[in-house]
C-alpha positions as CSV (number, residue, x, y, z in Angstrom):
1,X,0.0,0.0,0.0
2,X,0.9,3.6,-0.5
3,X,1.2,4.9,2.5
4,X,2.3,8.7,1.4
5,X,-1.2,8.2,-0.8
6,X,-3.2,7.1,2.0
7,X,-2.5,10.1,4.2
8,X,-3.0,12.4,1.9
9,X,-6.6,10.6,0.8
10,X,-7.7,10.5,4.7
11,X,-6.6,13.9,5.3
12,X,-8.7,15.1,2.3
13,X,-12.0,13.1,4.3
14,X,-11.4,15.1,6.6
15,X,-11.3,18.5,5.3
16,X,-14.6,17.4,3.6
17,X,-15.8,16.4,6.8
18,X,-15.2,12.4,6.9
19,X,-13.9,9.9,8.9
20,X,-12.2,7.2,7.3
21,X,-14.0,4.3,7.9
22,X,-12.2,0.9,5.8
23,X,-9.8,0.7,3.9
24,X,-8.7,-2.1,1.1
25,X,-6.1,-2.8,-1.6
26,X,-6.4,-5.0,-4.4
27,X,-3.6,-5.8,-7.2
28,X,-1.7,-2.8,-5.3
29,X,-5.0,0.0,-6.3
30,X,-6.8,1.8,-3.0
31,X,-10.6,1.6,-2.0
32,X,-11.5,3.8,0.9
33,X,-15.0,4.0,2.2
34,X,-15.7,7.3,5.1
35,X,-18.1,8.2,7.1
36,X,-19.3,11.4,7.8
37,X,-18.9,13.1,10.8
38,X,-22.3,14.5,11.6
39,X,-24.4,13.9,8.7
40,X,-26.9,11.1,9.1
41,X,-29.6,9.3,7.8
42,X,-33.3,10.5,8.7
43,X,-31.8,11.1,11.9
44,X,-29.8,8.0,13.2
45,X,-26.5,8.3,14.3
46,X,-25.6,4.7,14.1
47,X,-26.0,5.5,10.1
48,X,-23.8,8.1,8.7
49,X,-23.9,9.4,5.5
50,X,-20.9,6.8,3.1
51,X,-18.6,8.2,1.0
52,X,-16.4,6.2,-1.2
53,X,-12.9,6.3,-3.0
54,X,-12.0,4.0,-5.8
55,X,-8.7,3.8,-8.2
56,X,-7.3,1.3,-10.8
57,X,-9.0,-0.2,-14.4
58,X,-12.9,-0.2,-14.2
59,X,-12.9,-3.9,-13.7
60,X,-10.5,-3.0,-10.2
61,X,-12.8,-0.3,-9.1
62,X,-15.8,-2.4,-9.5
63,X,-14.3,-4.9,-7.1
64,X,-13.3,-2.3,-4.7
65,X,-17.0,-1.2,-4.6
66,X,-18.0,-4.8,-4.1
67,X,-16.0,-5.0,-1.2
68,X,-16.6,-1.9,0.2
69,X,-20.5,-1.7,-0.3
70,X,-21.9,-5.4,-0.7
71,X,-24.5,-4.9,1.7
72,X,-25.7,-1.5,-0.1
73,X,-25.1,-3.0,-3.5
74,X,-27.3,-6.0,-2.3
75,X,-29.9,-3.9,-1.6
76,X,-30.3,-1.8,-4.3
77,X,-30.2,-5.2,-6.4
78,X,-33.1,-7.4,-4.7
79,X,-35.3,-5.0,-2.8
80,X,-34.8,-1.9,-5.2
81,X,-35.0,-3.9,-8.3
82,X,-38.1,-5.6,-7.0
83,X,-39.8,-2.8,-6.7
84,X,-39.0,-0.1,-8.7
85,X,-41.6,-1.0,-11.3
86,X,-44.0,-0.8,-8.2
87,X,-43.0,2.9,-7.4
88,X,-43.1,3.7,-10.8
89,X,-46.5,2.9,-10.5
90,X,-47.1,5.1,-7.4
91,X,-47.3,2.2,-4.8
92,X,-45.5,2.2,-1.8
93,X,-43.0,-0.5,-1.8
94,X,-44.8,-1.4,2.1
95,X,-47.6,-2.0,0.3
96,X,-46.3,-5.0,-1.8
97,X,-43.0,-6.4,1.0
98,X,-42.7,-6.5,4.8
99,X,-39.6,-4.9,6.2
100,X,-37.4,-7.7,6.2
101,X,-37.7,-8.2,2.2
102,X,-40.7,-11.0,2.6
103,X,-43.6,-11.0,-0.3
104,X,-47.1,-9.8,2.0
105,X,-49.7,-12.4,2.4
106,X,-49.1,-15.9,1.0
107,X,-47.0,-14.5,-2.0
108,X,-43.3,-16.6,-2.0
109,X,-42.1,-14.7,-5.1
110,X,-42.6,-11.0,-6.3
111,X,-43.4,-12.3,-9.8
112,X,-46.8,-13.4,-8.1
113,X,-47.4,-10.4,-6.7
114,X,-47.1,-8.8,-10.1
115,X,-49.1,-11.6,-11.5
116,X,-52.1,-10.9,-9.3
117,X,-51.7,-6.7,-10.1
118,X,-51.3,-6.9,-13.7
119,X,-51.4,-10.4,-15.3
120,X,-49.1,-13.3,-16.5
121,X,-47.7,-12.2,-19.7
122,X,-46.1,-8.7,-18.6
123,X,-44.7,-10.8,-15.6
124,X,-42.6,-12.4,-17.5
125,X,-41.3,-10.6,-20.0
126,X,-40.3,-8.2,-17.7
127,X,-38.5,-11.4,-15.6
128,X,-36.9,-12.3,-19.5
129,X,-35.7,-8.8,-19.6
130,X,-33.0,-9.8,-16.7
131,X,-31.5,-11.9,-19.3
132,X,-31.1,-9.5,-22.3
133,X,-27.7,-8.0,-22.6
134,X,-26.4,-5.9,-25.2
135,X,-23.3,-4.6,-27.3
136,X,-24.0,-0.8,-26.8
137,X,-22.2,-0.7,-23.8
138,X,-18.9,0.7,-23.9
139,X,-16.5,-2.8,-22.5
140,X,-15.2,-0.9,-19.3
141,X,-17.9,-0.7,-18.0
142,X,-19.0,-4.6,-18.0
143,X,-15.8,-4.9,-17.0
144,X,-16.8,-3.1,-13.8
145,X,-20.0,-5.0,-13.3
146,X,-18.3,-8.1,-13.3
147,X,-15.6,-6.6,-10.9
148,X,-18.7,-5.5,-8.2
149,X,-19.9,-9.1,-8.6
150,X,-16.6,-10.3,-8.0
151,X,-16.0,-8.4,-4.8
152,X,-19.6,-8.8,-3.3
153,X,-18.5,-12.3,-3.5
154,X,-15.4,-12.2,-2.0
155,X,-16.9,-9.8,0.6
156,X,-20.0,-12.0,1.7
157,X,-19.7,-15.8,-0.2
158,X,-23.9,-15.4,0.8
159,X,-24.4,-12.5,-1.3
160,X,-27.6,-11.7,-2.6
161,X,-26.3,-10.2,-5.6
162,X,-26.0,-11.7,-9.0
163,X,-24.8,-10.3,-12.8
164,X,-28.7,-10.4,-13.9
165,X,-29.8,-8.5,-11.0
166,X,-27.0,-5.7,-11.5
167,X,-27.9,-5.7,-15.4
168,X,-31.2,-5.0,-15.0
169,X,-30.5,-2.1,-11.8
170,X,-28.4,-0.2,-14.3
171,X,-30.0,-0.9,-17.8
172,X,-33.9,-2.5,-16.9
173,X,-35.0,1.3,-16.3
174,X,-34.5,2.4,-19.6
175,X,-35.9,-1.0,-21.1
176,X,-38.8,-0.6,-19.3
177,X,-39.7,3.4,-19.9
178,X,-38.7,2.4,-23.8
179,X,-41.8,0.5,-23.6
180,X,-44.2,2.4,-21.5
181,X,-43.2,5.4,-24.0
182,X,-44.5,3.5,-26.9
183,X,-47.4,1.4,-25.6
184,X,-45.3,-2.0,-25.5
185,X,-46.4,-2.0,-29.4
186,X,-43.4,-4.1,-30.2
187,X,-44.5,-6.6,-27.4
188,X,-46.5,-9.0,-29.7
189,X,-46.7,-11.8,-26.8
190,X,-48.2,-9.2,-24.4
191,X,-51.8,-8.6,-24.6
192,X,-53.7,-5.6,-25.4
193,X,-56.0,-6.1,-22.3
194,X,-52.8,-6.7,-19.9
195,X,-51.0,-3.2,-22.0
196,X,-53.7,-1.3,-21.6
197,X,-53.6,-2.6,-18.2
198,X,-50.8,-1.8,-17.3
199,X,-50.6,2.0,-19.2
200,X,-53.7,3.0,-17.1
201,X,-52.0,2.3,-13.9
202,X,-48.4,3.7,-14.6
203,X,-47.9,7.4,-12.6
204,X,-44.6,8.9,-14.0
205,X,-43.0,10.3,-11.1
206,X,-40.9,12.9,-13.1
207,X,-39.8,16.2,-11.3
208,X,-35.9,17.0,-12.6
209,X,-34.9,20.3,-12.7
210,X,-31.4,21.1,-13.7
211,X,-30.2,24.9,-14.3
212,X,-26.5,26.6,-14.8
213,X,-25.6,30.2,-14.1
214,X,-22.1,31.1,-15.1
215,X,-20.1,34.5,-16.8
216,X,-22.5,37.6,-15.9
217,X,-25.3,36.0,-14.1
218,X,-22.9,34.1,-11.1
219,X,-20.7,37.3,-11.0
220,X,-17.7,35.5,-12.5
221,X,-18.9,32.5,-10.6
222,X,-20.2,28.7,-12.8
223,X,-23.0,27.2,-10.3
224,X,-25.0,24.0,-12.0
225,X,-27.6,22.7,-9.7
226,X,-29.5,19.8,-10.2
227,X,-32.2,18.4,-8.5
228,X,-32.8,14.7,-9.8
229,X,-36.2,13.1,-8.7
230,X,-37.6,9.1,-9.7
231,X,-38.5,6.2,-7.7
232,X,-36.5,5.6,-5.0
233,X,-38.1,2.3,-4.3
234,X,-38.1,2.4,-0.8
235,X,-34.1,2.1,-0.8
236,X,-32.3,4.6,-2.8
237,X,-32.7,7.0,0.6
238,X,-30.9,4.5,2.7
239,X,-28.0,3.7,-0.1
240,X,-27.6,7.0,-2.0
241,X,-23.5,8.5,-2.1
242,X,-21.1,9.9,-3.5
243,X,-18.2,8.1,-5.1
244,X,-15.1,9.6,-6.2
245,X,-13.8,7.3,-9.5
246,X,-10.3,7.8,-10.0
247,X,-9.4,5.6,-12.9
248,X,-6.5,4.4,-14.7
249,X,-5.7,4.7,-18.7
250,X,-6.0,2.0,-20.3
251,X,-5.4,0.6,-23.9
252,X,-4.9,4.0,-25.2
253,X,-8.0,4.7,-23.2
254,X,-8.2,8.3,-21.3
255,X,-10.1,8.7,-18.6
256,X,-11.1,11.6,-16.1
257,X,-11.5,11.1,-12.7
258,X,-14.7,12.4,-11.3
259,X,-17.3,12.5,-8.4
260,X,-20.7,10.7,-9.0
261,X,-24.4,11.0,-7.4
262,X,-25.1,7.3,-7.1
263,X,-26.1,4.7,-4.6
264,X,-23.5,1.4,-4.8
265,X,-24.7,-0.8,-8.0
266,X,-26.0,2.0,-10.2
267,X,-22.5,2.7,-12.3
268,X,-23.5,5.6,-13.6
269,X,-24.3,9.0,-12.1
270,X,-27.8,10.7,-11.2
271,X,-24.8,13.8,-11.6
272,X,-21.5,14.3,-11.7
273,X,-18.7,16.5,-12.3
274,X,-14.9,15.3,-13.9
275,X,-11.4,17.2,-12.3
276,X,-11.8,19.8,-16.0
277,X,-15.2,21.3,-13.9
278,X,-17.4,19.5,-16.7
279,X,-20.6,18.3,-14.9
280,X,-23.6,16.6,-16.3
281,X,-27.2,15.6,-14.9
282,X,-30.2,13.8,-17.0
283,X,-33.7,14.7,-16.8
284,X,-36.4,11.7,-17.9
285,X,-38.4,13.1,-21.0
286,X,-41.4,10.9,-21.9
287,X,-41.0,11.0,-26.0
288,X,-42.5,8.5,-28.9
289,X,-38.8,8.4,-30.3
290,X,-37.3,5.4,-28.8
291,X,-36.4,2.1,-30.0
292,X,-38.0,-0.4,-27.4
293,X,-36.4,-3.1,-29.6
294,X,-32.9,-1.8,-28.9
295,X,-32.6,0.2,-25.9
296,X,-29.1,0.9,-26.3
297,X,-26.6,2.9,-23.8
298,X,-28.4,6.0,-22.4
299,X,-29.2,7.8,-18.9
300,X,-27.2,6.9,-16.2
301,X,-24.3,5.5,-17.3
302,X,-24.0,7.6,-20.8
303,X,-24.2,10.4,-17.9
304,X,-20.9,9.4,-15.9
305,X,-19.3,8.0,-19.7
306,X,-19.9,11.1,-20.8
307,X,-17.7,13.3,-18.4
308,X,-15.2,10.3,-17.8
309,X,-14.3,10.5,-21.4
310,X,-15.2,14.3,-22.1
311,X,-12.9,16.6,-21.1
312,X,-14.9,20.0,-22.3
313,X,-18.7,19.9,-22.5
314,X,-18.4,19.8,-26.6
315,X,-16.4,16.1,-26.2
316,X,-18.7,15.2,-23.7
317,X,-21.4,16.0,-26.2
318,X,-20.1,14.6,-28.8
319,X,-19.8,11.0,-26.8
320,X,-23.5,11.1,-26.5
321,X,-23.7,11.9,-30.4
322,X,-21.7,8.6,-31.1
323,X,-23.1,6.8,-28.6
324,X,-26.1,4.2,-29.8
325,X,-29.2,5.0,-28.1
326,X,-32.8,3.8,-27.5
327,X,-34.4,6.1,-25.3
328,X,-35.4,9.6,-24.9
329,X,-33.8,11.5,-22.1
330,X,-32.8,15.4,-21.3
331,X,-29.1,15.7,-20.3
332,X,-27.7,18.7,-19.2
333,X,-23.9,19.5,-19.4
334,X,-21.7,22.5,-18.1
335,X,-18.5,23.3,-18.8
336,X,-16.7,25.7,-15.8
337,X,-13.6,25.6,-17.6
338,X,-14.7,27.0,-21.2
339,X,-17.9,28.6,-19.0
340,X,-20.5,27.1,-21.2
341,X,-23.9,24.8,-20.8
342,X,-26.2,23.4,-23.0
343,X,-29.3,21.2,-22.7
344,X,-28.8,18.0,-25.1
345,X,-32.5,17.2,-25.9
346,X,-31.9,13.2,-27.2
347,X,-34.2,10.4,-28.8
348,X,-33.0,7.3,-30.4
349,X,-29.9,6.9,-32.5
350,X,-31.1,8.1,-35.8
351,X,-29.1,9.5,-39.5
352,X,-32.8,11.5,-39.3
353,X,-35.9,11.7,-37.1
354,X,-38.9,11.8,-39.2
355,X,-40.4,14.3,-36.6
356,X,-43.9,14.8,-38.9
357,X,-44.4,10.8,-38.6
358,X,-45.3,11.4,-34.9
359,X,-48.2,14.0,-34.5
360,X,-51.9,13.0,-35.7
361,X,-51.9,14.0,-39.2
362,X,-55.3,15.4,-38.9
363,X,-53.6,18.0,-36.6
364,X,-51.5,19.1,-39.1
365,X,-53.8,20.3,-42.0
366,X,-57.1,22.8,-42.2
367,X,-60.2,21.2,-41.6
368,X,-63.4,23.5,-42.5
369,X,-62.4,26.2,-41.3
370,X,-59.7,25.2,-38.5
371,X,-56.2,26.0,-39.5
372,X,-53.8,23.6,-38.9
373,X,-51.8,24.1,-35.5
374,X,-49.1,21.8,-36.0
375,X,-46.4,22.9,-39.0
376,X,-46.4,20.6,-41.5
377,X,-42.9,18.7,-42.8
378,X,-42.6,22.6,-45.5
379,X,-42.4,24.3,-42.9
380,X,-40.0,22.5,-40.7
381,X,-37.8,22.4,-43.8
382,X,-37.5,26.3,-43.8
383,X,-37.8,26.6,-40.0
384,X,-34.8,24.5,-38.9
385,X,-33.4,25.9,-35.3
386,X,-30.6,23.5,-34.4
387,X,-28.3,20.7,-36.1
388,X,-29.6,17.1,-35.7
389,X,-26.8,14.8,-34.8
390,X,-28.1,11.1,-34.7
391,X,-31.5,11.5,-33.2
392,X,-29.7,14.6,-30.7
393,X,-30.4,17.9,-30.7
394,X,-28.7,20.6,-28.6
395,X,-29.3,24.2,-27.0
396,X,-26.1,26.0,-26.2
397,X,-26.2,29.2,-24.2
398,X,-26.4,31.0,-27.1
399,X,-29.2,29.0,-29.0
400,X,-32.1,31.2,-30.9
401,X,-35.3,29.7,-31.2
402,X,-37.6,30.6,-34.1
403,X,-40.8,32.1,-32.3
404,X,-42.4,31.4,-35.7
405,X,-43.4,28.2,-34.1
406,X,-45.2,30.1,-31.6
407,X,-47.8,31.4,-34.1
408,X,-49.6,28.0,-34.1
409,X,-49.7,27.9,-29.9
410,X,-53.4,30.3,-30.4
411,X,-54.9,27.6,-32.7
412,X,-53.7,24.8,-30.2
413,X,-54.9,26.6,-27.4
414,X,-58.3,27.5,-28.9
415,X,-58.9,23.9,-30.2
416,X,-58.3,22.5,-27.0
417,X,-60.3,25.4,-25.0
418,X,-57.3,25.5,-22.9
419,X,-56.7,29.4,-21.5
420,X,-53.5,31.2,-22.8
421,X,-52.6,34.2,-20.7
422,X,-51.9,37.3,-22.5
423,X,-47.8,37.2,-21.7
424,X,-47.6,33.7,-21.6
425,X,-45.3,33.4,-24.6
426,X,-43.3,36.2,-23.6
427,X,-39.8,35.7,-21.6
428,X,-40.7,36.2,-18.5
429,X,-45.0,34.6,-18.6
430,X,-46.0,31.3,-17.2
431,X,-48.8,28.9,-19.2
432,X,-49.6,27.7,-16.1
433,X,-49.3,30.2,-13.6
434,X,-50.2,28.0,-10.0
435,X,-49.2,24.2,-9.5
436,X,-52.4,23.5,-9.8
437,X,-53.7,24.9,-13.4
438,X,-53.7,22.9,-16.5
439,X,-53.8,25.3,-18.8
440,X,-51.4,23.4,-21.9
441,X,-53.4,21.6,-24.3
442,X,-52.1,18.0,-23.6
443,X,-48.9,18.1,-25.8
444,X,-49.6,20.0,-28.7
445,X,-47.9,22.8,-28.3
446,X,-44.2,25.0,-28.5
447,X,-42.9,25.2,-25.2
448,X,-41.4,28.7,-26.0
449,X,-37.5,29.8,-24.6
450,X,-37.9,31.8,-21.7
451,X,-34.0,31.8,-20.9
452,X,-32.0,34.3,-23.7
453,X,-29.5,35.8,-21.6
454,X,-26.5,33.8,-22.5
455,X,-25.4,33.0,-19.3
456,X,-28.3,30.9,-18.1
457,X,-29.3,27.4,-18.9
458,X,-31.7,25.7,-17.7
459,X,-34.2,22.5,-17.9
460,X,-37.1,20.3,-16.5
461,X,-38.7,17.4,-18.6
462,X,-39.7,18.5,-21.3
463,X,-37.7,18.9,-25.4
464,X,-37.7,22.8,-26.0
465,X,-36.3,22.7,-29.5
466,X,-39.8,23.1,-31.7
467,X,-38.1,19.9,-34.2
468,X,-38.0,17.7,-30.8
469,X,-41.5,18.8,-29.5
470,X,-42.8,16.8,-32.6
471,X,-42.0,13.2,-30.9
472,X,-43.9,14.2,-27.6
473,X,-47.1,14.6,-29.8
474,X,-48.4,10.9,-30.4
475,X,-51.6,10.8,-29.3
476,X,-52.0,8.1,-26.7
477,X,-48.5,9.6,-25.2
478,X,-50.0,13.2,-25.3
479,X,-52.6,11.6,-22.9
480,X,-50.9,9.5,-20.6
481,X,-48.5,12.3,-19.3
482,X,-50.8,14.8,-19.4
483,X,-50.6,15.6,-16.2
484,X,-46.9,15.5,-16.6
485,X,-47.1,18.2,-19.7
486,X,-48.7,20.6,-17.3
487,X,-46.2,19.7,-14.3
488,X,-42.7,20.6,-16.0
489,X,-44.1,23.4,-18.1
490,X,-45.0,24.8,-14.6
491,X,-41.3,24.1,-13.2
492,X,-39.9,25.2,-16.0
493,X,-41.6,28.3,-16.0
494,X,-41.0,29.0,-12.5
495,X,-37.6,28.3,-12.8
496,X,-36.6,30.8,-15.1
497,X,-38.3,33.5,-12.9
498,X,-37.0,32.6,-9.8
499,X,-33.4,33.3,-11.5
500,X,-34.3,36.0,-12.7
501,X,-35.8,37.8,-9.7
502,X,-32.7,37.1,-8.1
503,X,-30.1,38.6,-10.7
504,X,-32.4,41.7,-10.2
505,X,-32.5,41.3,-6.6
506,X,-29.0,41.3,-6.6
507,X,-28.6,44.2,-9.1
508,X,-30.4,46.1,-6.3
509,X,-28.1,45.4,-3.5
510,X,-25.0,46.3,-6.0
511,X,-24.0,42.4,-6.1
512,X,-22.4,41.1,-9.3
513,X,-24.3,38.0,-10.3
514,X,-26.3,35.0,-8.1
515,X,-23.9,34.1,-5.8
516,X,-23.4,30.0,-4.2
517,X,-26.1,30.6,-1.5
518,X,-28.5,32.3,-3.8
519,X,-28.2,29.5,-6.2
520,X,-28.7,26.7,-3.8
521,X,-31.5,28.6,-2.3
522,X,-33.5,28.7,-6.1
523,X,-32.0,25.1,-6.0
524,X,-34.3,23.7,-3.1
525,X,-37.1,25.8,-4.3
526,X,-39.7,22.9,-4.4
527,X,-38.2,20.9,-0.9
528,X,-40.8,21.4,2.4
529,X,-38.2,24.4,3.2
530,X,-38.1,25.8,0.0
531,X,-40.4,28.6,-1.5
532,X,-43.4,26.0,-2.8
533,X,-43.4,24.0,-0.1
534,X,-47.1,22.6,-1.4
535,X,-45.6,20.5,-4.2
536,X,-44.6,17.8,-1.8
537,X,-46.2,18.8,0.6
538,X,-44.9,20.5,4.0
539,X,-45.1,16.4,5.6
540,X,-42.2,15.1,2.8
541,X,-39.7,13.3,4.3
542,X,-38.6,11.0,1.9
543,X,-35.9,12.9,-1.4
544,X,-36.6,10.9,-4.5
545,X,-33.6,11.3,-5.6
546,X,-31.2,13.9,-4.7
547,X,-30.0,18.0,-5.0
548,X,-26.8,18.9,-5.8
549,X,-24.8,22.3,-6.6
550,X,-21.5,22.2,-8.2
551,X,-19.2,24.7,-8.1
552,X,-17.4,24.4,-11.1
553,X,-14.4,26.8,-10.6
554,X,-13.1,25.2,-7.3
555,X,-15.0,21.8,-8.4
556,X,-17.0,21.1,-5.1
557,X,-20.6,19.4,-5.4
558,X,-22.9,19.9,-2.2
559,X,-26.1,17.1,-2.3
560,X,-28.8,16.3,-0.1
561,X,-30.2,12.8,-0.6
562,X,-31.8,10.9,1.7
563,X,-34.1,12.2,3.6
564,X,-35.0,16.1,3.9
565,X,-34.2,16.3,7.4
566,X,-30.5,15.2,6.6
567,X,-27.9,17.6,6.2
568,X,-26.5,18.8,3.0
569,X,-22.6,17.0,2.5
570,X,-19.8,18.3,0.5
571,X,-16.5,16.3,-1.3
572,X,-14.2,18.4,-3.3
573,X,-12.8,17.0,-5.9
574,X,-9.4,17.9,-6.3
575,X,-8.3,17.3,-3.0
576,X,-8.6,13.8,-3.5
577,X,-6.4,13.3,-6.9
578,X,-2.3,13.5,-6.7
């Protein structure tokens, strides 16, 4: 062991606030795992908040993990995997297991349980999609899977976790939103009955938010919160860390070393941020645009691949460009080095999306005398806003939208006999203006750009760029997350003002910018503390998912996961890499 390295990795715990809690070797590379000193979970101080430190080939820093974190990997790959399709749902994982794991009533399996909810056939394909594997995924990083198998076993010869359990934590998500996105129509053995089924039932719980302020509008300053929310299963709370990867080049390979948002077993990162100050975060995006058939290499993982490899916000771009993808997802990148942002809006790996092939075409042509309210294939031709690069489209800082998409929002509006407030297409208006009203006219509409400044960013779940807003309009999808439609246009909206009030608050008081505080402050904005403390109500004690604020000048992150009575933990980054 290194013992020069050793000190100078404990000492950097403890600036951040850890203790060091174990420490391993393995074919001479370090694995660390701290504690922190204070912060807890949901209150017990027998259970600190976990920190961990891995080095070596991805295969090496798998094991590490494995060693480190069987017991949390374990969990996030029996009782998480169980039931996240339960809590994608909107039932409580109580409802379906007892505390100790056991199936409620006479129920052995959780397959039965499904069974009894939603029918045979879905059951099991669902239980065949363990099995599926694919050749998307970059090698390194089934490398590291079968690393974390291999020191789970080596750590506990009981385990609980196996390689089709991990395969479906990290990749069964996007196989299974691929489907709900598109009706299971490529799911011949399902039937329509058990779909429909199953469609009715499904609550997306989607509430991402992700924003950057950087040149002008953080005084000098590069702040990139993000505040990632899905089904936490009834685990993710208990499990969630932070992991700092610290990996070797291999094979001509470079890598970056970087912190990650996880929770042991999920390789890839809710967020992140690499030692060049490039961070990235995802957002889910309901869209028709995925390939159910081929899910690919998205979310998660094409999140942490993205930074590991990128070493600007461009190259990490242009890794999701050349990566094959199935599924539609939002992922926002930052770049405190170059101070840039942009919000990649993606679909499924594509030389062209035939955007027109998604709305009903009825919508698109005069009827009597109804004009059409969705442009036709002419006029997308002449309108074009932004480069598509296999099935991605991006939004830079300095991105201009073409409000002549917002001509068509009246008709939408009027057809639908949804209300549209005077200012609601301007910069600055709201479409709905309360959490409450549901004012957009299921999806057939142009969200318009509210943030034109140049040095803001920002995103919920929804695509922006008019071209993209096309695959959101199939029908049965515009009506299945109609709720959700009205949801992120609302955060979205509010968003942008809530920055925006507080560069001219800080105008006022002769400050330069939004400072740190100030940003985590708009960051929190929908917790029990923050300023719309109704969304989850002022009783929420459970985060689904984590907040996070980077500084991406002196590359520190600062999360809250967990529960919202824990504290908010820092690592920085730099400390921790000779």
């Amino acid at each position: 062991m290194n013992n020069e390295k050793l000190k100078h990795l404990t000492a950097a715990f403890k600036d951040d606030g850890y203790d060091v809690d174990q420490v391993i070797t393995h074919e001479g590379k370090i694995g660390i795992a701290a504690r922190h000193r204070t912060a807890c979970i949901n209150g017990d101080k027998d259970r600190k908040k976990k920190a961990y430190y891995l080095e070596g080939s991805h295969r090496q820093m798998g094991y590490l993990l494995g060693r480190l974190a069987e017991y949390e990997i374990s969990e996030m790959t029996t009782y998480f995997v169980n039931n996240v399709i339960w809590a994608f749902m909107g039932y409580h994982p109580g409802k379906i297991l007892n505390k100790d794991y056991s199936i409620k009533k006479k129920d052995k399996t959780i397959w039965r349980v499904i069974r009894e909810y939603l029918g045979n056939e879905i059951a099991e394909f669902i239980s065949k999609c363990s099995q599926q594997t694919t050749p998307d995924v970059p090698r390194e990083y089934i490398d590291e899977m079968e690393g974390v198998l291999e020191g789970c076993r080596e750590a506990n010869i009981d385990t609980r976790v196996n390689k089709d359990d991990l395969w479906v934590l990290n990749f069964g998500i996007d196989w299974l939103i691929a489907h709900v996105y598109t009706r299971f129509k490529d799911v011949k053995i399902i039937k329509k009955r058990t779909k429909k089924k199953f469609l009715k039932k499904s609550k997306l719980t989607i509430s991402c938010n992700g924003f950057s302020v950087f040149k002008d509008a953080a005084g000098g300053g590069h702040y990139f919160g993000r505040d990632f929310m899905f089904p936490t299963a009834g685990v993710f709370e208990d499990t969630a860390c932070m992991i700092i990867y610290n990996p070797d080049h291999t094979e001509g390979k470079q890598y970056l070393p970087l912190v990650s948002i996880t929770a042991p077993g999920i390789l890839g990162c809710i967020s992140g941020m690499n030692m060049n100050g490039v961070a990235v975060g995802i957002d889910m995006c309901p869209s028709a645009a995925c390939n159910p058939a081929e899910p690919g290499f998205n979310s998660l993982l094409l999140a942490r691949h993205s930074i590991e490899k990128g070493g600007s916000a461009g190259q990490a771009k242009d890794i999701m460009v050349e990566s094959k993808r199935g599924v539609s997802w939002i992922y926002i990148l930052s770049d405190g080095t170059e101070d840039r942002a942009c919000v990649v809006e993606s679909a499924y790996s594509a030389e062209g999306i035939p955007f027109t092939d998604f709305p009903p075409k009825r919508y698109m042509k005069r009827f009597l005398f109804r004009k059409a309210f969705i442009p036709d294939a002419k006029f997308l031709e002449e309108h074009k806003t932004a480069e598509q690069e296999n099935g991605i489209m991006v939004r830079w800082e300095d991105y201009k939208y073409d409000e002549a998409y917002l001509q068509f929002n009246k008709r939408s509006f009027k057809h639908f006999c949804k209300k549209l407030y005077p200012d609601a297409l301007e910069k600055t208006g709201f479409i709905n203006k309360t959490i409450k009203e549901k004012n957009c006219p299921l999806t057939y509409f142009f969200s318009p750009e509210r943030e034109t400044r140049g040095d803001i960013i920002l995103t919920t779940n929804h695509y922006l760029i008019p071209e993209m807003r096309y695959t959101v309009m199939d029908f049965i999808l515009s009506v299945l997350i109609k709720d959700v439609t009205n949801d992120t246009q609302w955060r979205y909206d509010t968003l942008n003002n809530l920055i925006l009030d507080a560069l001219a608050e800080a105008e006022k008081e002769g400050k330069k910018g939004v400072g740190y505080n100030k940003a985590k402050e708009i960051l929190n904005f929908l917790s029990p503390s923050g300023q719309y403390p109704e969304y989850y109500g002022e009783n929420k004690k459970v985060i689904e998912g984590a907040l996070s604020l980077f500084d991406l000048k002196s590359k520190t992150v600062e999360s809250q996961y967990g529960y919202y009575k824990d504290a908010w933990i820092k690592l920085t980054l730099p400390k921790y890499i000779l």
